[in-house]
C-alpha positions in Angstrom: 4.5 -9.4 -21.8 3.1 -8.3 -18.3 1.3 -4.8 -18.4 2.6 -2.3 -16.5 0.9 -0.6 -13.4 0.7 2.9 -13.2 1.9 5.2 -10.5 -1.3 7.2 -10.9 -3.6 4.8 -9.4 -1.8 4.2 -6.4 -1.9 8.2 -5.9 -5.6 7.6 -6.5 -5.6 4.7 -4.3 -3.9 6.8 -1.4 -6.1 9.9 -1.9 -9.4 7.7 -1.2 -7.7 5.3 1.6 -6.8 8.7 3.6 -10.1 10.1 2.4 -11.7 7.4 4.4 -8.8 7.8 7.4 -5.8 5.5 6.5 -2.6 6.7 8.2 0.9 6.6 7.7 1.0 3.9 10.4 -1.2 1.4 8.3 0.5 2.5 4.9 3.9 1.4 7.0 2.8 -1.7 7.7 2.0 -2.8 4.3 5.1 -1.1 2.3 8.0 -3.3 1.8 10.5 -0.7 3.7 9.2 -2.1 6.9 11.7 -4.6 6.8 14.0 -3.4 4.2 14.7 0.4 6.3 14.8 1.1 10.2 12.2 3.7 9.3 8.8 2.7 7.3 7.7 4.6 4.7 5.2 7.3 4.4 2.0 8.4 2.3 3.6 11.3 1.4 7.3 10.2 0.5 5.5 7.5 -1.6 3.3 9.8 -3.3 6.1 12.0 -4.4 8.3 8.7 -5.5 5.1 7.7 -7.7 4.5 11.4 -9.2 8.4 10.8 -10.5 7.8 7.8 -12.7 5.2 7.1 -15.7 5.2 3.5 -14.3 5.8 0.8 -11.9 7.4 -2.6 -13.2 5.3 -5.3 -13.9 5.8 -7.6 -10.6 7.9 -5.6 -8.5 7.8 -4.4 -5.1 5.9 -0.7 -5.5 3.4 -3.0 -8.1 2.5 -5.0 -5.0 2.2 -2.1 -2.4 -0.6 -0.9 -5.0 -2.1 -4.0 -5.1 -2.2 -4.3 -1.0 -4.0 -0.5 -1.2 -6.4 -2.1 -3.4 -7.3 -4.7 -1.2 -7.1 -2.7 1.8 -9.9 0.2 0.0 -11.8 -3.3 -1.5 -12.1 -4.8 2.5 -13.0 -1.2 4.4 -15.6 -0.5 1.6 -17.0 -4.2 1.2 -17.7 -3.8 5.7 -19.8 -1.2 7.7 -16.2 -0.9 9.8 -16.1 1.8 12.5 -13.0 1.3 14.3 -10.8 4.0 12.2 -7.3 4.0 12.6 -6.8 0.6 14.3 -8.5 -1.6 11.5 -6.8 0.4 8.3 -3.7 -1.1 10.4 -5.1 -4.7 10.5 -6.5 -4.4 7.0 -3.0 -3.8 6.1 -2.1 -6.6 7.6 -3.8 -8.8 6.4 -3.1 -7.6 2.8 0.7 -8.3 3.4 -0.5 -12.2 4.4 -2.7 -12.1 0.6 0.3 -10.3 -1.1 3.6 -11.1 1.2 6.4 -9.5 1.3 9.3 -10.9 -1.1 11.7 -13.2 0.5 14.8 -10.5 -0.7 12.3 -7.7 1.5 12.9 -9.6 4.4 10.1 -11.6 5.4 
């Protein structure tokens, strides 16, 4: 049986990312509604969808948008990176290419 994660480290894992200046733009990028919705998601409508469950299944696609903030915080801290807004966005990126999108997500 696969542990669950919990919705209260990705709300930890949002408050240091935009501590450190991750945008709603980046967090768009890696969130699986960028190619399930017209419209990507946002920090703050995904904060308030984690503060309304005890967890996240084991798997699934909110399970992997934690695990793309992770790498995301893991890469800006591990590099002396200056360049703000524009490489949260390519960080992003290139934790969507380590942790892709499921094929049912569109991509």
């Amino acid at each position: 049986m696969q542990l669950m994660a919990s919705p209260k480290r990705t709300i930890e894992l949002l408050d240091e990312l935009q501590r450190e200046g991750f945008n709603d733009q980046a967090f768009g990028l890696l969130h699986h509604f960028r190619v399930t919705r017209q419209q990507m998601d946002t920090i703050e409508k995904h904060r308030k969808y984690c503060l309304q469950r005890e967890r996240l299944h084991a798997g699934g696609t909110n399970e992997k948008v934690q695990k793309r903030l992770q790498l995301v915080l893991n890469a800006y801290r591990a590099g002396p990176f200056r360049g703000g807004a524009a490489v949260f966005e390519l960080l992003a990126e290139a934790a969507v290419r380590e942790i892709p999108l499921d094929q049912s997500e569109g991509e």
